[in-house]
C-alpha positions as a Python dict, from the first residue, in 0.01 Angstrom:
ca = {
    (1, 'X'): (0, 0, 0),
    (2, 'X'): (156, 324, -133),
    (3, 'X'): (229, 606, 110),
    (4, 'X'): (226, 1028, 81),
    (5, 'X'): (300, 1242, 308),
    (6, 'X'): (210, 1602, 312),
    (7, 'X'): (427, 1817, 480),
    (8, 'X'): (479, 2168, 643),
    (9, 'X'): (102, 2248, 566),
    (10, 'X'): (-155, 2476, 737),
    (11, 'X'): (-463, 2239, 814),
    (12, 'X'): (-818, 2403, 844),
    (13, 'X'): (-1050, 2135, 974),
    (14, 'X'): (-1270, 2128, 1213),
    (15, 'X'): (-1277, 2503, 1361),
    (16, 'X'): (-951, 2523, 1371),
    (17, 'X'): (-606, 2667, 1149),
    (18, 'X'): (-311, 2434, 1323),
    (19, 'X'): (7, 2345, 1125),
    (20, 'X'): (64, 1952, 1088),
    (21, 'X'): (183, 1725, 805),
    (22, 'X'): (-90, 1449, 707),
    (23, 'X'): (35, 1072, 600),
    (24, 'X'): (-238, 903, 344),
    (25, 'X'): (-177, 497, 282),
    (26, 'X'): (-393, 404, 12),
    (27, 'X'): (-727, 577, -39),
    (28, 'X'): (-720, 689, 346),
    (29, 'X'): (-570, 956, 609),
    (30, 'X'): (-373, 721, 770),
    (31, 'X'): (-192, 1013, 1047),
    (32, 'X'): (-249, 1349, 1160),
    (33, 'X'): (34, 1522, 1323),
    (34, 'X'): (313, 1826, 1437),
    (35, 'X'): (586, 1648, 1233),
    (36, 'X'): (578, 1292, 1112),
    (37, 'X'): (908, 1096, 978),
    (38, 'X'): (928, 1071, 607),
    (39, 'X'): (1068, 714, 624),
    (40, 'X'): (858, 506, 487),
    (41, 'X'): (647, 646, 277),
    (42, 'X'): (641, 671, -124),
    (43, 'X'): (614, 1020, -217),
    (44, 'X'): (693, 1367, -1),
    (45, 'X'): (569, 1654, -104),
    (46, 'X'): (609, 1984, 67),
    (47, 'X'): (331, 2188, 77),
    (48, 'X'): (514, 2489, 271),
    (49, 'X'): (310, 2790, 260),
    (50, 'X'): (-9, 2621, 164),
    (51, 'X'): (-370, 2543, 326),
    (52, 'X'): (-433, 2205, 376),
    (53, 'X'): (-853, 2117, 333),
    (54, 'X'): (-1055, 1828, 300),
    (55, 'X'): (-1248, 1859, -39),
    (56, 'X'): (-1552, 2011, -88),
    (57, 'X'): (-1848, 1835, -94),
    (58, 'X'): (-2095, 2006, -290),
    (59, 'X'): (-2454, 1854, -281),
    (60, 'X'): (-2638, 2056, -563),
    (61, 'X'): (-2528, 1958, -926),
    (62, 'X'): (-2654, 1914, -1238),
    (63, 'X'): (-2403, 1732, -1458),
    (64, 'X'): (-2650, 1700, -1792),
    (65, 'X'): (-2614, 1318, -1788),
    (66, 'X'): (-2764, 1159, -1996),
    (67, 'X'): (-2984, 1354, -2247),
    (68, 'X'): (-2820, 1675, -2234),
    (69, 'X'): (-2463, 1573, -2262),
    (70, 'X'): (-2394, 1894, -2567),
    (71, 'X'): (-2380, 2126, -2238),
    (72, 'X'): (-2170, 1919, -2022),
    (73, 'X'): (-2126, 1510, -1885),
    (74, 'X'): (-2022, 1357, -1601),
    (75, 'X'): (-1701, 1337, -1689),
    (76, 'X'): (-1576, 1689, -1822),
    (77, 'X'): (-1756, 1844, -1511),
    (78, 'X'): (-1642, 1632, -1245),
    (79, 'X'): (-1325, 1739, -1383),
    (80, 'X'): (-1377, 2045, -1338),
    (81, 'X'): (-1478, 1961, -1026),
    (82, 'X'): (-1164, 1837, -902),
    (83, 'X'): (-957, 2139, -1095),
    (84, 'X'): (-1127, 2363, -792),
    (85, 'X'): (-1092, 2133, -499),
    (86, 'X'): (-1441, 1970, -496),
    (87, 'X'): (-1408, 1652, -448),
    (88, 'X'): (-1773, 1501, -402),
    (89, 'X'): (-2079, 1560, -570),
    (90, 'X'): (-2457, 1518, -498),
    (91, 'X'): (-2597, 1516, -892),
    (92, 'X'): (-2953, 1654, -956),
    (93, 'X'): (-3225, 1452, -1113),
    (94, 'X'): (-3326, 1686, -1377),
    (95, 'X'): (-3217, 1490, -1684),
    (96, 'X'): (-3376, 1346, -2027),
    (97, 'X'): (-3517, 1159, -1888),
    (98, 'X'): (-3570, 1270, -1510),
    (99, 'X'): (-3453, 1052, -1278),
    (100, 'X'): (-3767, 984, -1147),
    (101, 'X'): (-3733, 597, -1086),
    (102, 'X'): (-3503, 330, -875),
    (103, 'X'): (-3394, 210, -1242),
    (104, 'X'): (-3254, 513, -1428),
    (105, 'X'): (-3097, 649, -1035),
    (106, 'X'): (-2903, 248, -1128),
    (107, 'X'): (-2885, 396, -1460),
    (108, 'X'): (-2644, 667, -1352),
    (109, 'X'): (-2445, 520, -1075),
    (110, 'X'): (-2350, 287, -1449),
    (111, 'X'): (-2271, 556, -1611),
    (112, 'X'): (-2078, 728, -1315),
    (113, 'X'): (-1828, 435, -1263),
    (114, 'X'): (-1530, 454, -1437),
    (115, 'X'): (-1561, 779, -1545),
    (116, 'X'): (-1619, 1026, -1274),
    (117, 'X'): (-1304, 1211, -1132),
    (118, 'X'): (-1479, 1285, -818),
    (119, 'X'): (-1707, 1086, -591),
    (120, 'X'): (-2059, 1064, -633),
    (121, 'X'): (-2459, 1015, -565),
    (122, 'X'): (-2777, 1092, -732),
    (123, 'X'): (-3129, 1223, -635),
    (124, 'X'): (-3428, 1052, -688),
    (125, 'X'): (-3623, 1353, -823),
    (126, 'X'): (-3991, 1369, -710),
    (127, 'X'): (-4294, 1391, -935),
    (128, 'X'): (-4616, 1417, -968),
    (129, 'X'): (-4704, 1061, -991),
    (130, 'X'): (-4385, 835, -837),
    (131, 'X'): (-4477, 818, -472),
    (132, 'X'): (-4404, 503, -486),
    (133, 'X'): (-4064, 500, -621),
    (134, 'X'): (-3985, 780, -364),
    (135, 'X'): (-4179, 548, -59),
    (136, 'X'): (-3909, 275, -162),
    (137, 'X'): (-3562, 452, -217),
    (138, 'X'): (-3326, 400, 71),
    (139, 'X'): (-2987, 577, 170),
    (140, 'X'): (-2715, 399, -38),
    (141, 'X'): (-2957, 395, -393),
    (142, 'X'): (-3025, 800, -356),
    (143, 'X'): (-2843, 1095, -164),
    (144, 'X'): (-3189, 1224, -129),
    (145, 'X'): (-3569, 1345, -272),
    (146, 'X'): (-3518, 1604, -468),
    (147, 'X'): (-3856, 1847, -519),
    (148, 'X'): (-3898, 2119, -748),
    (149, 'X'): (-4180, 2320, -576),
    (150, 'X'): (-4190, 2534, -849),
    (151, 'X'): (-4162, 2583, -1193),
    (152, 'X'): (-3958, 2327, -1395),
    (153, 'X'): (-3871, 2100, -1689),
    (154, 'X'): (-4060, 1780, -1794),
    (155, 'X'): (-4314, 1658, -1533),
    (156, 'X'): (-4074, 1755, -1230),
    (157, 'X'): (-4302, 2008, -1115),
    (158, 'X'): (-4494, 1879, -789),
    (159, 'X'): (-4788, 2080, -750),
    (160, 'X'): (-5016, 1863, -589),
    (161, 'X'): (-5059, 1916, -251),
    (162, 'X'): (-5224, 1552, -181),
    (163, 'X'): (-4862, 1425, -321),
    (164, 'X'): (-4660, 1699, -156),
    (165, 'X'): (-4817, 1582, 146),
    (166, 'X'): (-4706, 1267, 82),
    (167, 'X'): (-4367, 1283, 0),
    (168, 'X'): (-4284, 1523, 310),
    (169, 'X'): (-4506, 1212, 538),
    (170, 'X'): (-4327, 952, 382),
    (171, 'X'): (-4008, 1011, 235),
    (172, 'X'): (-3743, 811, 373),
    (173, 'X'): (-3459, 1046, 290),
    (174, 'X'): (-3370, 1408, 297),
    (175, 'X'): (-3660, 1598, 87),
    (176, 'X'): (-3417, 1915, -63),
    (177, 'X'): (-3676, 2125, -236),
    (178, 'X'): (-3626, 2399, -474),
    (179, 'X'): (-3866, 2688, -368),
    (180, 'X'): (-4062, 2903, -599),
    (181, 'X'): (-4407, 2936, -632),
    (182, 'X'): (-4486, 2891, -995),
    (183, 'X'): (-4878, 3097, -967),
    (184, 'X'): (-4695, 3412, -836),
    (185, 'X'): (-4376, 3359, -1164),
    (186, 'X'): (-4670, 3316, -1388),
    (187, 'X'): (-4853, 3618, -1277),
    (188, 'X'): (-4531, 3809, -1322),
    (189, 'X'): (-4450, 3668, -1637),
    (190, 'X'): (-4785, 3776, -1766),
    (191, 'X'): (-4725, 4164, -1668),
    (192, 'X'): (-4373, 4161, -1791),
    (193, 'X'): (-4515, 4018, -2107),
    (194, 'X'): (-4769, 4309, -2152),
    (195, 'X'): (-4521, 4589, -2078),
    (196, 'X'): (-4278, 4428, -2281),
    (197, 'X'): (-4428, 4177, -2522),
    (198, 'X'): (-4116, 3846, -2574),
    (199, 'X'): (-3845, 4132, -2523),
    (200, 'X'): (-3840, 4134, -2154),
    (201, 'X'): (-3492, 4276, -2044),
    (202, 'X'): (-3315, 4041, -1847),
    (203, 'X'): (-3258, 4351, -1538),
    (204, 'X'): (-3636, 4216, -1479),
    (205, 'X'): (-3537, 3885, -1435),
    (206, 'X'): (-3546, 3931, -982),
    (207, 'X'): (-3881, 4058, -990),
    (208, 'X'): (-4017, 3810, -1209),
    (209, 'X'): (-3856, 3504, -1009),
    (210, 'X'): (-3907, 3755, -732),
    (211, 'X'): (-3893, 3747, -338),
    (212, 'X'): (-4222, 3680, -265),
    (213, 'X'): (-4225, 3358, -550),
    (214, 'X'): (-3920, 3240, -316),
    (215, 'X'): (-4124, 3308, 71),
    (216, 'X'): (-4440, 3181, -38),
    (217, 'X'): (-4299, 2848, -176),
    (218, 'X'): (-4026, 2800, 91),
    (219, 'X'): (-4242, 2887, 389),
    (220, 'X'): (-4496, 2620, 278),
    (221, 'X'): (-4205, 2350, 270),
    (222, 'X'): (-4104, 2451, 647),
    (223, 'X'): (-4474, 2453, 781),
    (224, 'X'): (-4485, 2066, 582),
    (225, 'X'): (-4149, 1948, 720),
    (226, 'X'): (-4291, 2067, 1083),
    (227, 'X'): (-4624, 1925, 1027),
    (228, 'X'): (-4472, 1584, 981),
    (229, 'X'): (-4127, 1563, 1096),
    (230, 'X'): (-3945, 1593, 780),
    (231, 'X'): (-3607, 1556, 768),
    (232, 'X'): (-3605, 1955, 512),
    (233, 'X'): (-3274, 2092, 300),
    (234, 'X'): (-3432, 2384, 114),
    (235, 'X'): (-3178, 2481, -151),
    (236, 'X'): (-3030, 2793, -251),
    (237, 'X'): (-3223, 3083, -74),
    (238, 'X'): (-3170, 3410, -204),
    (239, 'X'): (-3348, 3630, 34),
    (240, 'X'): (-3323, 3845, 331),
    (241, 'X'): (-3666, 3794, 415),
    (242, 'X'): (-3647, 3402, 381),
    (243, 'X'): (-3320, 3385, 647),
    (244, 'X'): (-3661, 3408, 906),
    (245, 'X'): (-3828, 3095, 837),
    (246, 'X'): (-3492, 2892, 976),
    (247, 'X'): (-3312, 2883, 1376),
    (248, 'X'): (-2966, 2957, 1445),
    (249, 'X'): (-2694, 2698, 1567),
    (250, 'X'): (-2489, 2410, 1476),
    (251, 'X'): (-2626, 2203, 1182),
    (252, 'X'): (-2629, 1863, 1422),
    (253, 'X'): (-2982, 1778, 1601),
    (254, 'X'): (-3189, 2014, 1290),
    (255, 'X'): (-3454, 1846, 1124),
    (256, 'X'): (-3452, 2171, 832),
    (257, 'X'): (-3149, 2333, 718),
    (258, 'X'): (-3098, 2573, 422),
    (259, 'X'): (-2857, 2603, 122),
    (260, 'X'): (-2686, 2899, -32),
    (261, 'X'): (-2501, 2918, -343),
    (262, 'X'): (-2186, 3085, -444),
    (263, 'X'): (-2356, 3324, -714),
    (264, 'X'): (-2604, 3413, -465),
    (265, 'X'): (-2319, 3511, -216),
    (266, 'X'): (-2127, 3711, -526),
    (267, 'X'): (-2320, 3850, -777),
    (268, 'X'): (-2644, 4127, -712),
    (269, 'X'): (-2850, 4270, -1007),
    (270, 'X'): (-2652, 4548, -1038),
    (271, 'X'): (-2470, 4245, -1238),
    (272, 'X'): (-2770, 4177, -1518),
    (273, 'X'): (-2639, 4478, -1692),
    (274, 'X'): (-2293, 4403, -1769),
    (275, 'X'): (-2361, 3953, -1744),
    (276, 'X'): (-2738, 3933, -1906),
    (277, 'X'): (-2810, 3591, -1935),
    (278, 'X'): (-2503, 3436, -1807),
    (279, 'X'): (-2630, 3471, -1478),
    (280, 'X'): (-2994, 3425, -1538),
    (281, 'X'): (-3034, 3157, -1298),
    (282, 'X'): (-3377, 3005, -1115),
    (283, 'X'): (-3399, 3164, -805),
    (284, 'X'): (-3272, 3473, -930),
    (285, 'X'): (-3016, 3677, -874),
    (286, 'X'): (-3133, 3960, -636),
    (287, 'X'): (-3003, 4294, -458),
    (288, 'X'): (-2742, 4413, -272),
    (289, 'X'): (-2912, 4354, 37),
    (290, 'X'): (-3031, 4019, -6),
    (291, 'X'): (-2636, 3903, -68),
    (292, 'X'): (-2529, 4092, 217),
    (293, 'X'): (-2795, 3913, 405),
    (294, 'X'): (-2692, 3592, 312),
    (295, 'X'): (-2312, 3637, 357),
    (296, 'X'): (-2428, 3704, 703),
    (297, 'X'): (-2661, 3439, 743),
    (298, 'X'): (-2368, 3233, 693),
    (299, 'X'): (-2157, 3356, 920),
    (300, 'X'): (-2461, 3347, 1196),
    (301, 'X'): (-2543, 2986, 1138),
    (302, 'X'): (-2888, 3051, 1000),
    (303, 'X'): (-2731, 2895, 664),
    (304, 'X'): (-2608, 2535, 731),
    (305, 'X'): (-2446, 2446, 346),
    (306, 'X'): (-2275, 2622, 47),
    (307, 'X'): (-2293, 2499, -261),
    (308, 'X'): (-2309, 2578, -606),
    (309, 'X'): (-2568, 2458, -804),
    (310, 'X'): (-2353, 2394, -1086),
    (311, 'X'): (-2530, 2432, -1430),
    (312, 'X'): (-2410, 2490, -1764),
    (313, 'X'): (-2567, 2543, -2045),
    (314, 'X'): (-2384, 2613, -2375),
    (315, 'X'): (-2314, 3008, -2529),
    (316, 'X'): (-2523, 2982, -2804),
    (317, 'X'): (-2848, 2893, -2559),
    (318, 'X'): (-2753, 3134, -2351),
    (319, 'X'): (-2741, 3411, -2604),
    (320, 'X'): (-3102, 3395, -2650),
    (321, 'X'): (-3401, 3615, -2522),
    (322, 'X'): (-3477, 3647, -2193),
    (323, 'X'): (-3778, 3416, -2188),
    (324, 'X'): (-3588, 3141, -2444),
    (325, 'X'): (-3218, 3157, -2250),
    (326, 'X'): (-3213, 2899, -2008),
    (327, 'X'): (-3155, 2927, -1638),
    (328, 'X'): (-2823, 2855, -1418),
    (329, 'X'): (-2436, 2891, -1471),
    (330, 'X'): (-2135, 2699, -1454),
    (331, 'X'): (-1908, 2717, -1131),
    (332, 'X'): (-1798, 2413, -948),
    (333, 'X'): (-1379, 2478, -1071),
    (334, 'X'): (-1399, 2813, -876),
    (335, 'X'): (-1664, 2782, -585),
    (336, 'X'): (-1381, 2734, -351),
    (337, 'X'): (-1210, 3023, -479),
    (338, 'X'): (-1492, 3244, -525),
    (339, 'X'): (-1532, 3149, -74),
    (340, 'X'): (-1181, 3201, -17),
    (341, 'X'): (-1235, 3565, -170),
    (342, 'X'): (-1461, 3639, 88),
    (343, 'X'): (-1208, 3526, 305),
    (344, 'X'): (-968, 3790, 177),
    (345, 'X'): (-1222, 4045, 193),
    (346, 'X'): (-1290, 3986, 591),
    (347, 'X'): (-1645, 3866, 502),
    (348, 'X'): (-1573, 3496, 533),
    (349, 'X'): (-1365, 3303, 788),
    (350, 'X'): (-1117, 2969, 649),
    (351, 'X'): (-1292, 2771, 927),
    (352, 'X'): (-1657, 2884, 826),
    (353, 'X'): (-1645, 2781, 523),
    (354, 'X'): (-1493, 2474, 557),
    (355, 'X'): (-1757, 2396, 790),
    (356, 'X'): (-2035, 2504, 560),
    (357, 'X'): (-1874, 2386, 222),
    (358, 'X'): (-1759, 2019, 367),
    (359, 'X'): (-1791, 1932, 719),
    (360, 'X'): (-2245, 2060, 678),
    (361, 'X'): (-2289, 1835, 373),
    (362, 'X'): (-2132, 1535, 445),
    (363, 'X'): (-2282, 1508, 792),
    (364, 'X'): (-2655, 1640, 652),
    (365, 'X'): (-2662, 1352, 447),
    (366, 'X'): (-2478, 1100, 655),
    (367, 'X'): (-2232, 1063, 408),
    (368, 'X'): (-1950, 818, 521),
    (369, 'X'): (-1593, 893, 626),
    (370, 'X'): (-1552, 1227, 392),
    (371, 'X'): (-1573, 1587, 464),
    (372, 'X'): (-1285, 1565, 746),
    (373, 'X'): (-947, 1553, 765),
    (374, 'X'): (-947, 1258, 998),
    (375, 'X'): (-772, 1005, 1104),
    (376, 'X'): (-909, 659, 922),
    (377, 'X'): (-1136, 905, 678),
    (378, 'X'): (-1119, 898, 313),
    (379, 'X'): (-809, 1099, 186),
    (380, 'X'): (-984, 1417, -13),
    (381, 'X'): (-782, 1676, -17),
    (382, 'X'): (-772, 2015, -142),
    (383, 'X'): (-460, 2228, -121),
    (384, 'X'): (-489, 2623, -187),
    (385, 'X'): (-225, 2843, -181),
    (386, 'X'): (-381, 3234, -51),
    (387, 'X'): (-85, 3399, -207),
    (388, 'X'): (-112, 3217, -566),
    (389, 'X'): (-317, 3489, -786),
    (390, 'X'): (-461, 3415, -1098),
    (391, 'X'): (-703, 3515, -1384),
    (392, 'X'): (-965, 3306, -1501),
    (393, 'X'): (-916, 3236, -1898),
    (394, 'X'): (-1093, 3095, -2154),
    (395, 'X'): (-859, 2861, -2183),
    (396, 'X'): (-851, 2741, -1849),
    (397, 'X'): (-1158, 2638, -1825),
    (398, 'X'): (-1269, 2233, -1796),
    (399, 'X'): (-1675, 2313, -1852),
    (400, 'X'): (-1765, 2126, -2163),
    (401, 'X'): (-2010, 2416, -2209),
    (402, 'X'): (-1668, 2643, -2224),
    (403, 'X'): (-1733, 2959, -2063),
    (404, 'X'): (-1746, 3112, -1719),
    (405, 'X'): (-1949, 3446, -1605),
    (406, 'X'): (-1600, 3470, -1435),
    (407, 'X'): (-1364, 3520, -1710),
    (408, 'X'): (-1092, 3791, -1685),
    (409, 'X'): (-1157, 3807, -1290),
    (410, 'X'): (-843, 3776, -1036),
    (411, 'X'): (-838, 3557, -766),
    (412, 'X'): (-630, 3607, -501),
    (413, 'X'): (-573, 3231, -474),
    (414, 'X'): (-514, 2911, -682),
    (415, 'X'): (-632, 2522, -582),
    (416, 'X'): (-253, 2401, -628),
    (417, 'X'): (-361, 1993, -570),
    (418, 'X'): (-649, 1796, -524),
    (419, 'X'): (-634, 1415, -398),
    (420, 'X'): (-944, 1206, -451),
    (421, 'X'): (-897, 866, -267),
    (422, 'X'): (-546, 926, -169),
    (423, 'X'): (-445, 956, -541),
    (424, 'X'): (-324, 1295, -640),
    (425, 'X'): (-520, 1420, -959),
    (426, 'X'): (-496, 1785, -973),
    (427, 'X'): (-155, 1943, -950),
    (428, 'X'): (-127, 2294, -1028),
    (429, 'X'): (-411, 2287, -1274),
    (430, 'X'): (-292, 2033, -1485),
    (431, 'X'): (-437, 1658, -1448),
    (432, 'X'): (-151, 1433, -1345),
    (433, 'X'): (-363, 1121, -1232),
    (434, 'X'): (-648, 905, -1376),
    (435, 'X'): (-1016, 827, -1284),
    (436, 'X'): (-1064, 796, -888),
    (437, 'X'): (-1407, 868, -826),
    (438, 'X'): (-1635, 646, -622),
    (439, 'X'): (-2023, 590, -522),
    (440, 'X'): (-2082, 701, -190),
    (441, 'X'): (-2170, 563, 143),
    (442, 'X'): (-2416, 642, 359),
    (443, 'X'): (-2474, 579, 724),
    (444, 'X'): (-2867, 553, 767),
    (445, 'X'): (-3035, 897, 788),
}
């Protein structure tokens, strides 16, 4: 069994910043500590001057696979994935077909293997009419129910409240819900449409997806998880006014939690003018205030995960009109620099979002021995240098869909290496190892 040893780095785990070298044998952490021999072991590397994390896990992604693989596929985003340190994935079930049965989630976990540089689970996505499939799922098959309580593609829209009633009763997983309330868009749409006729600018785009869409829809999930005991993740909130509906604290003991997402926690709709579509994402974009709210609901423990909803679609659909340009962006090779930005900026803390971007996830979803830098756990490791700045390029990019609403912006930082079972894959942005990604494990939720 092959041995690496990290040295001389600066370890963030667990609420604290401590300096210790890390041995990994095989695919796990084998030793944490001040200074450990380098007899022994295979490979040294010296990571002087560099933070030592465990890998993101980021459990809102939609990888296109299969039916949509023009934009993007499992494996040129999971790439990508591991290009920015994120090292798991929770994939959404939004697909052509939906994954909307026990079969096709089987379907994916095929087409995962062998392919997928990071590691990996699905959701079974909820519909209308597949109670049954959802009654019967258990941790291990799915990561979770997935439930689009608002608008949507294909038949993913649950709307009736006999089945949402259901699914929150009976679901034997995490329900994560998206949450807007599709009679309040379509009222919207219809007044936009008047004033406007098709040409709706996109600037418009936050009051048609607007605040109240996002309450309405996201308060009626809460008073359904507390009506019967629902184990609740409601994704991606993007309002002040929203932060209410959840309590304050550490994210072990709650039965609901909430999700923000990178773009919601950088961009504001100041941004529509000089991005348009390439950040026309569903919920939207909103103000100032709303991202300052967030950032803070973060830091106050009102916000339990941060992840980034990875979506790409390709230039050419997203050069359309506002009503035919699809909704959501690609990020997952810069979420962890887009959080460490806050960091330089004061806003963020390492140790916060470490906790929120991979300690929160792997424990919401009981997902085994990953999100730690432990002792015995899986070895998935990001290493970021603070003092590394780059510009995002063209052609730096891994997104199949090849573009970024980032392009030509500095970070302060770079993800220098990223190990994925104890097998390095990323070094300095180039891929030096093979395929490494694996189904996860789940402890029962």
């Amino acid at each position: 069994m092959s041995k690496t040893l990290l040295t001389n780095g600066t370890l963030v785990n667990e609420g604290r910043i401590f300096e210790a070298d890390v041995l990994i044998s095989g695919d796990r952490i084998e030793r944490i500590d001040p200074e450990i021999a380098a007899s022994h072991t295979d490979v040294v590397i010296d990571v002087s001057g560099c933070h030592v994390l465990p890998g993101l896990v980021d459990d809102q992604v939609h990888f296109r696979e299969p039916g949509l693989t023009h934009k993007a596929d499992m494996g040129t985003e999971s790439l990508a994935a591991v290009c920015g340190g994120v090292t798991t994935y929770l994939e959404m079930p939004n697909t052509s077909p939906p994954t909307t049965t026990r079969d096709a989630l089987a379907e994916k976990y095929a087409r995962a293997e062998g392919r997928s540089f990071a590691n990996y689970a699905f959701y079974l996505g909820a519909a209308n009419d597949n109670i049954e499939e959802i009654r019967r799922v258990r941790a291990g098959e799915a990561c979770g129910i997935k439930v689009f309580m608002g608008a949507s593609t294909g038949n993913m829209l649950v709307d009736d409240p006999t089945v949402l009633e259901q699914i929150f009763r009976d679901a034997p997983l995490v329900v994560a819900t998206h949450c807007e309330d599709s009679p309040t868009i379509w009222r919207n749409e219809a007044a936009y449409r008047e004033r406007y006729g098709d040409d709706v600018p996109i600037e418009c785009h936050p009051a048609i997806r607007s605040a109240e869409a996002c309450y309405a829809s996201s308060s009626l999930a809460v008073e359904l998880a507390r009506q019967f005991g629902t184990r609740l993740h409601v994704l991606h909130l993007t309002t002040e006014r929203e932060l209410a509906l959840f309590t304050p604290g550490p994210i072990d003991g709650k039965r609901i939690t909430a999700e923000v997402c990178v773009h919601h926690l950088w961009f504001e709709e100041s941004h529509y003018a000089e991005l348009g579509a390439q950040i026309k994402c569903n919920p939207a974009v909103k103000r100032r205030e709303d991202r300052d709210a967030l950032l803070a609901g973060v830091r106050d423990d009102l916000l339990d995960v941060i992840a980034t909803d990875h979506a790409p679609h390709t230039r050419e659909e997203k050069s359309q009109a506002y009503f035919d340009a699809p909704a959501g962006l690609p990020l997952i090779q810069h979420s962890l620099l887009m959080l460490l930005e806050h960091a330089h900026a004061g806003r963020l803390t390492l140790e916060t979002i470490v906790q929120k971007a991979a300690h929160n996830p792997a424990r919401l979803f009981g997902i085994k021995d990953r999100g730690f830098l432990r002792e015995g756990y899986f070895a998935d490791i990001a290493v970021v240098d603070l003092a590394s700045p780059h510009t995002v390029s063209a052609d730096s990019l891994r997104y199949k869909c090849g573009w970024s609403p980032l392009e030509g912006f500095r970070f302060a930082a770079s993800v220098t290496k990223t190990f994925v079972n104890g097998s390095l894959v990323v070094d300095d942005g180039r891929l030096v190892g093979g395929v490494h990604g694996r189904a996860l494990e789940f402890a029962a939720q």
